[in-house]
mmCIF file of the N, C-alpha and C atoms, coordinates in Angstrom:
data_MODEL
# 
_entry.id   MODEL 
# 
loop_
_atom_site.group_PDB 
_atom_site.id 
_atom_site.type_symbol 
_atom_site.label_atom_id 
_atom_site.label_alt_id 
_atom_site.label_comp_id 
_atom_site.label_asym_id 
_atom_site.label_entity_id 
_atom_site.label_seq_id 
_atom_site.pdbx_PDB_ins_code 
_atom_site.Cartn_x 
_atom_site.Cartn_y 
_atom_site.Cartn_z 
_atom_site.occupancy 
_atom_site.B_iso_or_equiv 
_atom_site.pdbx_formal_charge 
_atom_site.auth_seq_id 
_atom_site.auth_comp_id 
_atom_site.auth_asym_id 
_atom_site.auth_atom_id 
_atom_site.pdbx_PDB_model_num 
ATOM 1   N N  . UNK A 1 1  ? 86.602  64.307  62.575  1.00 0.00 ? 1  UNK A N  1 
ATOM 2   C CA . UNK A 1 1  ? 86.566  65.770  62.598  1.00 0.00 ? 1  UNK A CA 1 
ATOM 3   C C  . UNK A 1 1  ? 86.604  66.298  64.032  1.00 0.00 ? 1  UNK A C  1 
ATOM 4   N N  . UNK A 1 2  ? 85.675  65.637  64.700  1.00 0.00 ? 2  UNK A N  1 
ATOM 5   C CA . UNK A 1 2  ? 85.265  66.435  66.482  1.00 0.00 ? 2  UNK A CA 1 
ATOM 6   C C  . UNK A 1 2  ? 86.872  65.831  66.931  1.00 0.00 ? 2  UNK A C  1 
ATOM 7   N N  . UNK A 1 3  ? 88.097  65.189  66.874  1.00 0.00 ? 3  UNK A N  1 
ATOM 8   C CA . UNK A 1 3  ? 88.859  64.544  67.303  1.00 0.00 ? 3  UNK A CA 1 
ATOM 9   C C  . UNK A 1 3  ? 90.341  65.530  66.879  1.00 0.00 ? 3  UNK A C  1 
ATOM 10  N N  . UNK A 1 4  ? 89.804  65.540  65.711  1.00 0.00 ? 4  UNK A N  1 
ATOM 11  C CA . UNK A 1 4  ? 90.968  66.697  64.743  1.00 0.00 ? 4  UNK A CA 1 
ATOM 12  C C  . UNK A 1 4  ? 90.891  67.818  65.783  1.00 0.00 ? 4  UNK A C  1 
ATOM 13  N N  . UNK A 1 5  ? 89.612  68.532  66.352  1.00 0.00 ? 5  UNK A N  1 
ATOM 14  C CA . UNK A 1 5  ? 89.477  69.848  66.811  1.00 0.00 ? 5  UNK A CA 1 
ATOM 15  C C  . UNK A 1 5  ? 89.924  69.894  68.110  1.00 0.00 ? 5  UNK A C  1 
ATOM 16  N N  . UNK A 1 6  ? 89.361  68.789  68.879  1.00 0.00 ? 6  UNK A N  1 
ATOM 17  C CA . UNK A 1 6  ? 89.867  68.774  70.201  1.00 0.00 ? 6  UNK A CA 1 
ATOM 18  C C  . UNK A 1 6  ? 91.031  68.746  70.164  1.00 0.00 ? 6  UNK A C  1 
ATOM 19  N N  . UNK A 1 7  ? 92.337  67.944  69.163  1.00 0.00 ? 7  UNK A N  1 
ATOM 20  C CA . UNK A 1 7  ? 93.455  68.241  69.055  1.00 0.00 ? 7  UNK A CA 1 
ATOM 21  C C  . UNK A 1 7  ? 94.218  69.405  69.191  1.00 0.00 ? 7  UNK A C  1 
ATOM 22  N N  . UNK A 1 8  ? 93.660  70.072  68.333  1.00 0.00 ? 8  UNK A N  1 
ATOM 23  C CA . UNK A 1 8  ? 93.783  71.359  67.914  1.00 0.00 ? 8  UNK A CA 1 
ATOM 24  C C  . UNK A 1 8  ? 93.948  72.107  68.628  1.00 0.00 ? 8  UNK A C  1 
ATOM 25  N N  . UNK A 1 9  ? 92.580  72.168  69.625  1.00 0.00 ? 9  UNK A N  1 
ATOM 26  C CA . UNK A 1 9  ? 92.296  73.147  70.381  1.00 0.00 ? 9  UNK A CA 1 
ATOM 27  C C  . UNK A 1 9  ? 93.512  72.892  71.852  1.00 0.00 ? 9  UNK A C  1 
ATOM 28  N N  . UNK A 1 10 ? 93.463  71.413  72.242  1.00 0.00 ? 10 UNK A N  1 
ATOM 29  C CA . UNK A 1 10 ? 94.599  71.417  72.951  1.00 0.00 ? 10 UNK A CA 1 
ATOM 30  C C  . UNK A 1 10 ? 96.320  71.437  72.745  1.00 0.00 ? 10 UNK A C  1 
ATOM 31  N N  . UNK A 1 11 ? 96.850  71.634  71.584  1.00 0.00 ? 11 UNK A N  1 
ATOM 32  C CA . UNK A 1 11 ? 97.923  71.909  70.673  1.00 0.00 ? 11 UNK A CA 1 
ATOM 33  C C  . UNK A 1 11 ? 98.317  73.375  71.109  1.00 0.00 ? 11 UNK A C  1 
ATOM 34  N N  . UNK A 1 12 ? 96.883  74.171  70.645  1.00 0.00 ? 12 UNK A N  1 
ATOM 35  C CA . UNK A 1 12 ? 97.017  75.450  70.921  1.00 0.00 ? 12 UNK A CA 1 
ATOM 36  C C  . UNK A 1 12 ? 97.048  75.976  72.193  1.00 0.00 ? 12 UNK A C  1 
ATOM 37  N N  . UNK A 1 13 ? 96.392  75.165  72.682  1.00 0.00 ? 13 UNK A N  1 
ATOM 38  C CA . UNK A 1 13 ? 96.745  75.807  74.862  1.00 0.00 ? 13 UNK A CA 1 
ATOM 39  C C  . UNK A 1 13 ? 98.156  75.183  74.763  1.00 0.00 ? 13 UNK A C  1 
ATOM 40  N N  . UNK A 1 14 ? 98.449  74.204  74.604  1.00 0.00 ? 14 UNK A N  1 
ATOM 41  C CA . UNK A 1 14 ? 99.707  73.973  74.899  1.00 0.00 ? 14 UNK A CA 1 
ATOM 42  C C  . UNK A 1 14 ? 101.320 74.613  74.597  1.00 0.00 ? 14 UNK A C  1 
ATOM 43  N N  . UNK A 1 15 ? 100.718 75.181  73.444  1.00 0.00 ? 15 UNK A N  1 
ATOM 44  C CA . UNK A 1 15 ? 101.568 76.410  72.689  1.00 0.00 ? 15 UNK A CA 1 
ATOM 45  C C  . UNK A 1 15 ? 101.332 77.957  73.332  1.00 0.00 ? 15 UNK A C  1 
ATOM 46  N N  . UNK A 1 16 ? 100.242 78.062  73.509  1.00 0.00 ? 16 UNK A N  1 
ATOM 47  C CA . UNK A 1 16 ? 100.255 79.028  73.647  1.00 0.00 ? 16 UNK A CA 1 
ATOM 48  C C  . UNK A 1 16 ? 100.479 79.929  75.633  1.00 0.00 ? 16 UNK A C  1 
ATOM 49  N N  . UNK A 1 17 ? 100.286 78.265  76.287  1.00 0.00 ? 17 UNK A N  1 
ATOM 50  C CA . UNK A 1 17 ? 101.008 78.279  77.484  1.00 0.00 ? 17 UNK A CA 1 
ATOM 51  C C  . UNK A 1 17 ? 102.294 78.323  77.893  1.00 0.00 ? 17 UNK A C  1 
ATOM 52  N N  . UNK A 1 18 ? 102.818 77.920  76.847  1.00 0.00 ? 18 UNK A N  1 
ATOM 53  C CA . UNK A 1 18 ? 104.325 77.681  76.847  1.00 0.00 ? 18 UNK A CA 1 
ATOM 54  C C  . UNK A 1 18 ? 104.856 79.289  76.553  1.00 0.00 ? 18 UNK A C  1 
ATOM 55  N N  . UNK A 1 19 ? 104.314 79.331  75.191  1.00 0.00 ? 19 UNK A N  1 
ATOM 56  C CA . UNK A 1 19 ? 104.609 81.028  75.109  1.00 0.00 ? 19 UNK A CA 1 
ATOM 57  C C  . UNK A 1 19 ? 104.551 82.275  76.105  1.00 0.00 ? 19 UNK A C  1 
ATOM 58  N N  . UNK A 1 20 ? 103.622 82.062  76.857  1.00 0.00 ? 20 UNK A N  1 
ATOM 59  C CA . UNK A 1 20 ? 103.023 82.950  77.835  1.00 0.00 ? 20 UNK A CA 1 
ATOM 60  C C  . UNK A 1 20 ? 103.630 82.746  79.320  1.00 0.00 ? 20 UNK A C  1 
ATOM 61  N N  . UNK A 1 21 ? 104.329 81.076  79.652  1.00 0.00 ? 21 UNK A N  1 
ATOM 62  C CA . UNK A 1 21 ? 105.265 80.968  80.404  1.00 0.00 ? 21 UNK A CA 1 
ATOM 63  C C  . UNK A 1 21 ? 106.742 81.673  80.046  1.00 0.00 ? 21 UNK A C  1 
ATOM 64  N N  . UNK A 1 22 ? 107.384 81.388  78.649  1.00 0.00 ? 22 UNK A N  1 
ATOM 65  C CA . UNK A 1 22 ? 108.743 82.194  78.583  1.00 0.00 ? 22 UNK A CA 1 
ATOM 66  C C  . UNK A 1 22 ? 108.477 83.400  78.578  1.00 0.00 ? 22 UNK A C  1 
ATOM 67  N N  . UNK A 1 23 ? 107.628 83.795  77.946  1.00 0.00 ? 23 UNK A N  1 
ATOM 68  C CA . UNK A 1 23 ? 107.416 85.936  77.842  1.00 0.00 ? 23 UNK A CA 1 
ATOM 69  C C  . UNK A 1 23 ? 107.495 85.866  79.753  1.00 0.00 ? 23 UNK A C  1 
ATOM 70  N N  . UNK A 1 24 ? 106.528 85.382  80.755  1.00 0.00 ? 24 UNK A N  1 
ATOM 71  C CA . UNK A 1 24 ? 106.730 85.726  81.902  1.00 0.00 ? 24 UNK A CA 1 
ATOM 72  C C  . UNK A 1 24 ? 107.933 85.786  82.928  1.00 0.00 ? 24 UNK A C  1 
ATOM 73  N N  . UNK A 1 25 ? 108.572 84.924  82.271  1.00 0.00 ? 25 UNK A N  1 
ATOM 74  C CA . UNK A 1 25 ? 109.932 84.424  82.691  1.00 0.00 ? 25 UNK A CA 1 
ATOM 75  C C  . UNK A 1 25 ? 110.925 85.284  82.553  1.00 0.00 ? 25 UNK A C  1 
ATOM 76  N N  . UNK A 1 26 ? 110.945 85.519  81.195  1.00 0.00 ? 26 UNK A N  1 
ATOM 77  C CA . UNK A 1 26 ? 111.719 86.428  80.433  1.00 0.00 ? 26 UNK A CA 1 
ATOM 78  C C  . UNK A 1 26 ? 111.656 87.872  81.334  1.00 0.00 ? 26 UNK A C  1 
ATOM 79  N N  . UNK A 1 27 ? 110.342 88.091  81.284  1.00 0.00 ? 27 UNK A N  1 
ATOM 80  C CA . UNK A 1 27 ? 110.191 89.840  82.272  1.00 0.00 ? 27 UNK A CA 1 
ATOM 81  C C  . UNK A 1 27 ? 110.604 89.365  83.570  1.00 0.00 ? 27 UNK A C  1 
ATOM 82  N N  . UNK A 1 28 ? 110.537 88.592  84.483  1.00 0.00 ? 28 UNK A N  1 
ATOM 83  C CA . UNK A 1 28 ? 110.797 88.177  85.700  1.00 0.00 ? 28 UNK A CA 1 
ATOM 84  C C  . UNK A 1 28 ? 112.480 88.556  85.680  1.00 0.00 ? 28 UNK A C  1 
ATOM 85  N N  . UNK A 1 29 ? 112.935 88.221  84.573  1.00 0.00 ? 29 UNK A N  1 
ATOM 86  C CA . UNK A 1 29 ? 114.447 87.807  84.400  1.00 0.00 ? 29 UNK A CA 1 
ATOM 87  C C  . UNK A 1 29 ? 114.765 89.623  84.355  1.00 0.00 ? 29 UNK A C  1 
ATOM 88  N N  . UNK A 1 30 ? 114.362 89.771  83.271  1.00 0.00 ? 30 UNK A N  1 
ATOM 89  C CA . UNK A 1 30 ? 114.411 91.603  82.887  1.00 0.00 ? 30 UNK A CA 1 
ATOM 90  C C  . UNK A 1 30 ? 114.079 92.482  84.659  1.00 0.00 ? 30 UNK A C  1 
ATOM 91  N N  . UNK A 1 31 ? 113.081 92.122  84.968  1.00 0.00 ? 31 UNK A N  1 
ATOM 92  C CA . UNK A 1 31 ? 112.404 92.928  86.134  1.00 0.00 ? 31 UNK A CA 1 
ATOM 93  C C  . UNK A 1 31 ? 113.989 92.654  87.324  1.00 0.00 ? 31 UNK A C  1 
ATOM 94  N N  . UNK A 1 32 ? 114.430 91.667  87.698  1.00 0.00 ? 32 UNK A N  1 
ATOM 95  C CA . UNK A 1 32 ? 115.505 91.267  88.579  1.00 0.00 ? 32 UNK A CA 1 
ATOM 96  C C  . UNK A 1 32 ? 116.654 91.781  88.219  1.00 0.00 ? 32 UNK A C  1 
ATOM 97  N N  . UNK A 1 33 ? 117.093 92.537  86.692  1.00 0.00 ? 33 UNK A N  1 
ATOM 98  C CA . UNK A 1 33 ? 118.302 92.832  86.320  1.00 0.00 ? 33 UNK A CA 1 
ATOM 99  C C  . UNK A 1 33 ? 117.842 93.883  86.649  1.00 0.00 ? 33 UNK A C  1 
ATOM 100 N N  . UNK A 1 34 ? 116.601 94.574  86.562  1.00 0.00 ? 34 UNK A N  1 
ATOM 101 C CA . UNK A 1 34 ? 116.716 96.245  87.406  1.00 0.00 ? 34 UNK A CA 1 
ATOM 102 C C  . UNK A 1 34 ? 117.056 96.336  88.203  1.00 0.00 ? 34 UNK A C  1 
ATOM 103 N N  . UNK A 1 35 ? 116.304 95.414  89.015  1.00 0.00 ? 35 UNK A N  1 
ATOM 104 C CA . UNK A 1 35 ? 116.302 95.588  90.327  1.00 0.00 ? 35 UNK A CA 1 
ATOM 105 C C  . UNK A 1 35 ? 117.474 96.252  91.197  1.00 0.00 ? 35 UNK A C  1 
ATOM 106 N N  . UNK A 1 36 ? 118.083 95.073  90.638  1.00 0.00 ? 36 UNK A N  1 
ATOM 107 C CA . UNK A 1 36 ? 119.710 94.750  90.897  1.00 0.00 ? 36 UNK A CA 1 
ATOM 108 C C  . UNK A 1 36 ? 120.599 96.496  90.314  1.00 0.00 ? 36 UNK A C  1 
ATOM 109 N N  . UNK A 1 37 ? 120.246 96.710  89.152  1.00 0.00 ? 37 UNK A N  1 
ATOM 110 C CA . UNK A 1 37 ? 121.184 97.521  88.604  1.00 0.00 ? 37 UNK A CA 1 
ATOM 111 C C  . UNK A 1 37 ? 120.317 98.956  89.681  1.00 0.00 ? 37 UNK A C  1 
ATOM 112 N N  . UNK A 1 38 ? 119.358 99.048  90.363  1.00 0.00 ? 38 UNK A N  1 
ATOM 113 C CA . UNK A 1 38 ? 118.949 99.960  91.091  1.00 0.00 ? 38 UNK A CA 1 
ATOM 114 C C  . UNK A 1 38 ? 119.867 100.154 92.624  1.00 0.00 ? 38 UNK A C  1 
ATOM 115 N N  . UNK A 1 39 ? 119.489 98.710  92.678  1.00 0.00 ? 39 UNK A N  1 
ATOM 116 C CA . UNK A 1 39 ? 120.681 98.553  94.363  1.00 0.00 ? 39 UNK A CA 1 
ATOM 117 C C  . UNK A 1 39 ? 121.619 99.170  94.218  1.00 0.00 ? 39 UNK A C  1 
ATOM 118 N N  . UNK A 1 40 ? 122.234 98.981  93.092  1.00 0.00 ? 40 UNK A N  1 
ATOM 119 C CA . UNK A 1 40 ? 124.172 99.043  92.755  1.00 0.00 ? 40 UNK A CA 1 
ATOM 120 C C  . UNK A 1 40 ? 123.745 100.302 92.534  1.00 0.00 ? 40 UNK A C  1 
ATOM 121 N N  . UNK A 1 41 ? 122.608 101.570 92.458  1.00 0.00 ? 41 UNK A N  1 
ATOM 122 C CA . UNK A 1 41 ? 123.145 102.646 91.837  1.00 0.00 ? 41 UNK A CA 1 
ATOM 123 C C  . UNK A 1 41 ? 122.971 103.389 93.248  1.00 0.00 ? 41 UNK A C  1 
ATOM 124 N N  . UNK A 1 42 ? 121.967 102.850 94.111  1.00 0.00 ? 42 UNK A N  1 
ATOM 125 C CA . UNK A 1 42 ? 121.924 103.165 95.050  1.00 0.00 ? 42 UNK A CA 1 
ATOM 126 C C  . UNK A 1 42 ? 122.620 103.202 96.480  1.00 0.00 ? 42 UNK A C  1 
ATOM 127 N N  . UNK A 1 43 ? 123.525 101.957 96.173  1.00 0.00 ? 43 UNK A N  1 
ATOM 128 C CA . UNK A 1 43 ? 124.555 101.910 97.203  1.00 0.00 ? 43 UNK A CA 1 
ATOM 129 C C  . UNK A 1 43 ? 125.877 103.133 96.657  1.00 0.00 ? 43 UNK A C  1 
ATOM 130 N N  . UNK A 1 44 ? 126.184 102.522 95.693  1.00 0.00 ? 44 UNK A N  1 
ATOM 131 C CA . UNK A 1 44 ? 127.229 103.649 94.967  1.00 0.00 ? 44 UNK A CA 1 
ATOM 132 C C  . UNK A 1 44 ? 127.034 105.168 95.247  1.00 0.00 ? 44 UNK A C  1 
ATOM 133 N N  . UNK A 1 45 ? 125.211 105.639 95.070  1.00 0.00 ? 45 UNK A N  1 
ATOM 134 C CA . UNK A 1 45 ? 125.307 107.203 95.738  1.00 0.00 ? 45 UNK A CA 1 
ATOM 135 C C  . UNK A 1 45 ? 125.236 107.097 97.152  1.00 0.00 ? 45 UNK A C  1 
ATOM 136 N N  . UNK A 1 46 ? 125.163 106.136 97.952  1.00 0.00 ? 46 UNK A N  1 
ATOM 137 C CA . UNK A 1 46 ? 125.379 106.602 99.261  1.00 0.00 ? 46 UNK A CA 1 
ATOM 138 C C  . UNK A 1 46 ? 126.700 106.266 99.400  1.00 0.00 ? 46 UNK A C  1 
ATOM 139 N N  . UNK A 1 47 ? 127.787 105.931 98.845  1.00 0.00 ? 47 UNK A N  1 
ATOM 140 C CA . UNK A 1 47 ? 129.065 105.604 99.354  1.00 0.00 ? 47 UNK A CA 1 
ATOM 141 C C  . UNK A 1 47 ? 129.472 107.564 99.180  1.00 0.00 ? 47 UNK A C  1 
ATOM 142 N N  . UNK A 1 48 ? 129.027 107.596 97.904  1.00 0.00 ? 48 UNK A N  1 
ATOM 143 C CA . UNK A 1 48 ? 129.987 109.022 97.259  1.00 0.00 ? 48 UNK A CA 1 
ATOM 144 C C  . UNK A 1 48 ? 129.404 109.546 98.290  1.00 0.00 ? 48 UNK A C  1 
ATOM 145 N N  . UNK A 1 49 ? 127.721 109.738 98.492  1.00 0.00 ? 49 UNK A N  1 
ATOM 146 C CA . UNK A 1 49 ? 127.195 110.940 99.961  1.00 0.00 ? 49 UNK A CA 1 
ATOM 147 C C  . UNK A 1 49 ? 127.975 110.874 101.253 1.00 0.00 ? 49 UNK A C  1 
ATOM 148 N N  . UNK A 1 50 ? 128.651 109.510 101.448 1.00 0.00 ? 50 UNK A N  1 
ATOM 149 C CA . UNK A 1 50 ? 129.204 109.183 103.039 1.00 0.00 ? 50 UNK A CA 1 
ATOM 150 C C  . UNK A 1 50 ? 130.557 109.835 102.910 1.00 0.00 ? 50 UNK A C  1 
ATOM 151 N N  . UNK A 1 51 ? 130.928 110.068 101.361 1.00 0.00 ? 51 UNK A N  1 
ATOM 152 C CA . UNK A 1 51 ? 132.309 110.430 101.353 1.00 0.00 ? 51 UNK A CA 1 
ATOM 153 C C  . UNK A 1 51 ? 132.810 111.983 101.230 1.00 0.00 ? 51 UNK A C  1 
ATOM 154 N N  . UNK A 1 52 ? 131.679 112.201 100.667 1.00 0.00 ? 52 UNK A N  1 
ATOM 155 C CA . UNK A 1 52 ? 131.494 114.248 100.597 1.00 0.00 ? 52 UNK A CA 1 
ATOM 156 C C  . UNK A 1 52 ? 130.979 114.217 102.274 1.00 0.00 ? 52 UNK A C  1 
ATOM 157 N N  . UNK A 1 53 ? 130.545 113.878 102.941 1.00 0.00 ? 53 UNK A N  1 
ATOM 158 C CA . UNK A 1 53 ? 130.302 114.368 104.118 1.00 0.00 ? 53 UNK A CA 1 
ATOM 159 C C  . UNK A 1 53 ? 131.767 113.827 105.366 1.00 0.00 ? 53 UNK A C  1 
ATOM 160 N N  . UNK A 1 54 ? 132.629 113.058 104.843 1.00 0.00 ? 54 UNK A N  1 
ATOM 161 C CA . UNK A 1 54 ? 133.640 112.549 105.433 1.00 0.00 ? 54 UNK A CA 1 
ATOM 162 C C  . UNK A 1 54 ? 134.315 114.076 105.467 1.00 0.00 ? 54 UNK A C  1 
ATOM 163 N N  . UNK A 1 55 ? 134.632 114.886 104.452 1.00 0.00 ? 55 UNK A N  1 
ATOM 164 C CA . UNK A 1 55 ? 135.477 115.494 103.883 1.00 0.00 ? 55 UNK A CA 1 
ATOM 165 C C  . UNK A 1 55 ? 134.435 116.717 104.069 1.00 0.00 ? 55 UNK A C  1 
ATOM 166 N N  . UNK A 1 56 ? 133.708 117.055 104.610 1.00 0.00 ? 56 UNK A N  1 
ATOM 167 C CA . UNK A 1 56 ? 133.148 118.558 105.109 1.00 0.00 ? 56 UNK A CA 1 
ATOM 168 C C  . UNK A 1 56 ? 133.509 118.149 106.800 1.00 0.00 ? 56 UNK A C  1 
# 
């Protein structure tokens, strides 16, 4: 019985570490595609700002 539980109980960290590693991963992954899609929106309005001020 005490052998079954300790099983158990380490089954479940092991699962439930694993889980808690991909969910972190996963947002890491999500958090870096902002990031990224922020740069690109941000370079893009300073090209158009450099280009309305070319043209005044």
């Amino acid at each position: 019985m005490k052998g079954g539980l300790m099983k158990g109980l380490i089954a479940g960290m092991l699962i439930g570490g694993s889980a808690a590693t991909i969910f972190g991963v996963m947002n890491w992954q999500t958090e870096r595609k902002w990031n990224q899609k922020a740069k690109q929106t941000g370079s893009w309005i300073s090209d158009r700002a450099d280009e309305i001020v070319k043209k005044l």
